[in-house]
N, C-alpha and C positions, 0 to 999 in steps of 0.2 A: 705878591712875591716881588722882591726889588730884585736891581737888575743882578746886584751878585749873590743871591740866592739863585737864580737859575744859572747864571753861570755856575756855580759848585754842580748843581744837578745833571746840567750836560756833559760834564769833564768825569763825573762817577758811572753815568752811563756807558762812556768811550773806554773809561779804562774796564767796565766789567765786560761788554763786550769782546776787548781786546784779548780778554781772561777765556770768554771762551771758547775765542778763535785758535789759541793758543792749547787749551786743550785737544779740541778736534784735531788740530793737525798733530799732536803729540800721538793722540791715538791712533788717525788713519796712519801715520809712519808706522807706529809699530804694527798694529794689522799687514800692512805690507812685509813688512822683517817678517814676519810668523810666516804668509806666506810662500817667502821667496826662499827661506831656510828649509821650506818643506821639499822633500824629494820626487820629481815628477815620473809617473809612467812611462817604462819604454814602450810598451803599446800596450793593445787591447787583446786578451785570448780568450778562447775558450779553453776550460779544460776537458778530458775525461780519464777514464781507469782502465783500466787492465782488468781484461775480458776473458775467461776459461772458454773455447771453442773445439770443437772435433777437428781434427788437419790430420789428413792424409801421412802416411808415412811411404816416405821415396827414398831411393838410391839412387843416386844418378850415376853414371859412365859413357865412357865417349868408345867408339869404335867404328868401322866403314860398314859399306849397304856394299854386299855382292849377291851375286845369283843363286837361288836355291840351290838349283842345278843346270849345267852343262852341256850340251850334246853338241859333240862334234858329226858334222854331215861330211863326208870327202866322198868320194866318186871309185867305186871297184873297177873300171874300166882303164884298158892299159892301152896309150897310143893312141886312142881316139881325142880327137878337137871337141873342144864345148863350144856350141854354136847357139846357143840360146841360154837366156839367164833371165828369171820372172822373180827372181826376190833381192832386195838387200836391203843395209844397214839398216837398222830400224822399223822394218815391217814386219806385222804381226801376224801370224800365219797359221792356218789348222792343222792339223793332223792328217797324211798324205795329200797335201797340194805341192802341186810342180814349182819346183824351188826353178832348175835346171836339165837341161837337154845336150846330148852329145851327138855326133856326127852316126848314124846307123848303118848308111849304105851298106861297108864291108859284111856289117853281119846278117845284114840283108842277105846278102848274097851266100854267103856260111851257113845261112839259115833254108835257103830254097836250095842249094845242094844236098842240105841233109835231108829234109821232104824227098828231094828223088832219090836217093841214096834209100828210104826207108821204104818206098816205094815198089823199088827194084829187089830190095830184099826180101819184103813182102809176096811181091808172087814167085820168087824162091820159095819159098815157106810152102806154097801153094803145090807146087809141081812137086818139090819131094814128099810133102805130103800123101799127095796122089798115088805116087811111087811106094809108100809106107803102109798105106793102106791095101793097094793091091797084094803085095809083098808077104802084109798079115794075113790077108784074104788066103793064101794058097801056102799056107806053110805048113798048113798039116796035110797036102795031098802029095809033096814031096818034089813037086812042078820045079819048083827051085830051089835052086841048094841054099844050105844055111849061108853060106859066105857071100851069096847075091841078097840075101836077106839082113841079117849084119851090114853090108857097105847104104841099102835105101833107110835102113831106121837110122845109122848114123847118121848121113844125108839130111833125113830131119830131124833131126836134134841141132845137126849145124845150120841147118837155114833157120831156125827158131832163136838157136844164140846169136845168130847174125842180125834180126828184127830185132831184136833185146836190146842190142848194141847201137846198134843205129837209132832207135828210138831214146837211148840215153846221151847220143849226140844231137840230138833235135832237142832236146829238154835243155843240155845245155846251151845251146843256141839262142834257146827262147828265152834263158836268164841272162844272158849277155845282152837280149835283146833289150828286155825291162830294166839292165840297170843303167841303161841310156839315157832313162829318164828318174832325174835326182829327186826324191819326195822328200818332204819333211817327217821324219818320224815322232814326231810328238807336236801338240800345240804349242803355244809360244811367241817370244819378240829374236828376231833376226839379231845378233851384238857385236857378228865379224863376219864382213867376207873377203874370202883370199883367192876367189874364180874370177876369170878375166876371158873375156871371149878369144876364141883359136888356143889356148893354154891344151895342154893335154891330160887326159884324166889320169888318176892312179894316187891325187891327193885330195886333203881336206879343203873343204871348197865355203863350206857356213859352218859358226859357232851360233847356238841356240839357246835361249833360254827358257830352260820347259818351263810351259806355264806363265809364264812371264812372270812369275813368282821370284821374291828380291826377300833376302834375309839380314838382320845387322848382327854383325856379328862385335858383340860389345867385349872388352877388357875390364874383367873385376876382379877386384886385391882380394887373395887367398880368404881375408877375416873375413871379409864381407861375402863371402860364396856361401855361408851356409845359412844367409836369410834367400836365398832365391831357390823355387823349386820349379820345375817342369809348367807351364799353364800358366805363371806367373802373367799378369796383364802389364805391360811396356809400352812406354809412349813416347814416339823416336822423333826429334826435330831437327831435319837440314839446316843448315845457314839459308834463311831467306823465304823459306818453307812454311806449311802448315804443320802440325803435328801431325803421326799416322799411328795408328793403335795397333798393337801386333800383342806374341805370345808367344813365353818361352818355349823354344821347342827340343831343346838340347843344354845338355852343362858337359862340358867335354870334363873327361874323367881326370888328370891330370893339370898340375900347376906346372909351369914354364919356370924353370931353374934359374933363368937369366932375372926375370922380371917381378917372380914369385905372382905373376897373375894368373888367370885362366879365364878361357875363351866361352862366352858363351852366346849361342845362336837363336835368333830370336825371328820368328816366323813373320813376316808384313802382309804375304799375299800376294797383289797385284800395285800398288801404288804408284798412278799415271805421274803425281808431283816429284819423285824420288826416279834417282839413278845410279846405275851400281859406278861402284868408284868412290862416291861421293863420303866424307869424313861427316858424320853425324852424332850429336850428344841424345842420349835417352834418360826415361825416369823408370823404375823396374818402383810398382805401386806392391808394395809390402803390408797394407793397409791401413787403421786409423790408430789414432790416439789423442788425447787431450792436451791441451797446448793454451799457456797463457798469451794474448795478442793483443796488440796496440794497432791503431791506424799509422798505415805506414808515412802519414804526411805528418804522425808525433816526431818520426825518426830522425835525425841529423846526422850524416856522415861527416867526421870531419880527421884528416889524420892519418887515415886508413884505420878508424875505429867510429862503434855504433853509437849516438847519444840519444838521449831523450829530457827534456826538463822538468824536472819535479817541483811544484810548486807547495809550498807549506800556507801556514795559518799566515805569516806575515807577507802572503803575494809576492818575494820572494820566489823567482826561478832560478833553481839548481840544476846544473850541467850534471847530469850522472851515467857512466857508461854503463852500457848493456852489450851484451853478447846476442846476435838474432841465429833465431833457427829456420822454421819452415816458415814458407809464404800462401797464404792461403786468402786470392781476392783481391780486395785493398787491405787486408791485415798480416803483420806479419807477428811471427813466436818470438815471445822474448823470453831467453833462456837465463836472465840472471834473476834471481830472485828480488823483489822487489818489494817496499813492508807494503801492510795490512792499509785497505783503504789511500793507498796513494792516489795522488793526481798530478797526469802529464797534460803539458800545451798539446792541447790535440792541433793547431794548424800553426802555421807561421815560425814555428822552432826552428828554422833556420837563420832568423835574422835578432836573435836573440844572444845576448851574451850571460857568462856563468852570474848570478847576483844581480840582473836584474829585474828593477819590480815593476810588478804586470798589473793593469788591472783586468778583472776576471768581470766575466758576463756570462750568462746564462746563454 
């Protein structure tokens, strides 16, 4: 081959090369275009469905925790000092333990006059007696007349009402004596006291809580009163508290004109975490029913309304609002209807906007 035979040969070569270097880059551009025009995922979800589950049916209402019951302890004694004081605010106490103590002396002394005072009447009793007897002994042989006989039975008759009398003033001696010492009349937690050492008696001295038994007494709208009955099972939560489980114990017969509510009172027991006073919300368990539910981390609040994302055939996530109902767990009721076989972003739906496309994973 001469020399411009391969010169043609290397200039045919460089141009067909050049041909399909000129291809290749034509093609990788447009592969790149095709890619770049494509729409990329705003992230990665899972999805799931809306689940039919049993959930509890509740009513809730807010109302305070006061004391079953009451008992006021004050003192019958008039003008005497209280000299000793063994209970207060908060201590929990049996039934007749010495709360309190008053000054006794005086009636000491009221009390051992009436002892000889009954004493001395006593062997009065004794002598006319004596006198009564003899009196009966001889009144059929005429020895004495009827009018010395009449003055010694009257004689004992009055020395016997005299023992009667005095023996009723010793009795009450002896209860002035005992109410010197103040007992608790029923079991319970102490919740007021108003006795102060040297005070004098003749007032209320402790407020009591029989039983140390605490009731709430909840507010519920007229409608809603005729799903609650007697025994209903309630479950009362303080601010900051555990729940306590109680029982309807009362439905007060009437609605309050003002408010159209009515009171009803709900038994707790003894509950050491709770105190009366305190403003408490309860649930009154009305019991079950079926409920469609989603995991509550499908849910987006946003607005002060409920969403959830529905994801179609094109991976497409749609913003769709739902209405929620009960909470049961980590799921909650979703009260709006929603079609057949849908599918929501079960997690990460919060950082999700309406139209965008997800990819989905198993």
């Amino acid at each position: 081959m001469n020399y411009f035979s391969r010169q043609n040969a290397f200039y045919s070569i460089a141009v067909f090369a050049l041909l399909l270097t000129g291809i290749y880059l034509f093609h990788f551009k447009s592969l790149a275009q095709d890619k770049k025009s494509e729409p990329k995922p705003a992230m990665t979800v899972n999805l799931t469905s809306p689940q039919s589950v049993t959930l509890p049916t509740k009513l809730s209402a807010n109302g305070s925790i006061v004391p079953w019951q009451e008992a006021v302890v004050g003192s019958e004694t008039q003008g005497l000092r209280l000299v000793e004081l063994h209970a207060d605010v908060g201590d929990r106490v049996r039934q007749g333990q010495l709360l309190a103590v008053f000054s006794s002396d005086s009636i000491q002394a009221d009390l051992a006059q009436a002892r000889a005072a009954l004493a001395e009447a006593e062997v009065a009793l004794r002598s006319a007696t004596q006198d009564a007897d003899r009196a009966r002994a001889v009144q059929a042989s005429g020895a004495v007349s009827d009018q010395q006989i009449s003055q010694m039975l009257n004689a004992e008759a009055a020395a016997r009402a005299r023992v009667q009398t005095v023996q009723a003033q010793l009795a009450a001696q002896q209860v002035r004596l005992a109410q010197t010492r103040v007992l608790a009349p029923d079991a319970g937690i102490i919740s007021a006291r108003s006795a102060a050492l040297g005070a004098l008696g003749g007032g209320d001295l402790f407020r009591l809580i029989r039983k140390g038994r605490l009731e709430w007494r909840a507010e519920v709208t007229a409608a809603e009163l005729p799903r609650i009955a007697v025994g209903t099972p309630v479950q009362v939560l303080a601010s900051g508290g555990t729940p306590v489980k109680g029982k309807v114990r009362l439905i007060a017969p009437t609605v309050d004109a003002q408010t159209r509510n009515a009171m009803v009172l709900v038994d707790l027991g003894s509950p050491a975490q709770l105190r009366p006073g305190v403003f408490a919300r309860g649930e009154f368990e009305l019991g079950q029913s079926q409920g469609v539910t989603v995991p509550q981390s499908a849910v987006v609040q946003r607005d002060g309304f409920a969403y959830v994302y529905v994801v179609g055939a094109d991976n497409r996530a749609v913003q769709t609002k739902v209405q929620l109902g009960r909470t049961a767990g980590e799921r909650s009721e979703v009260l709006t209807r929603l079609p057949a076989n849908v599918r929501v972003v079960a997690n990460g739906a919060g950082f999700l906007n309406d139209g965008d496309l997800v990819r989905v994973v198993q």
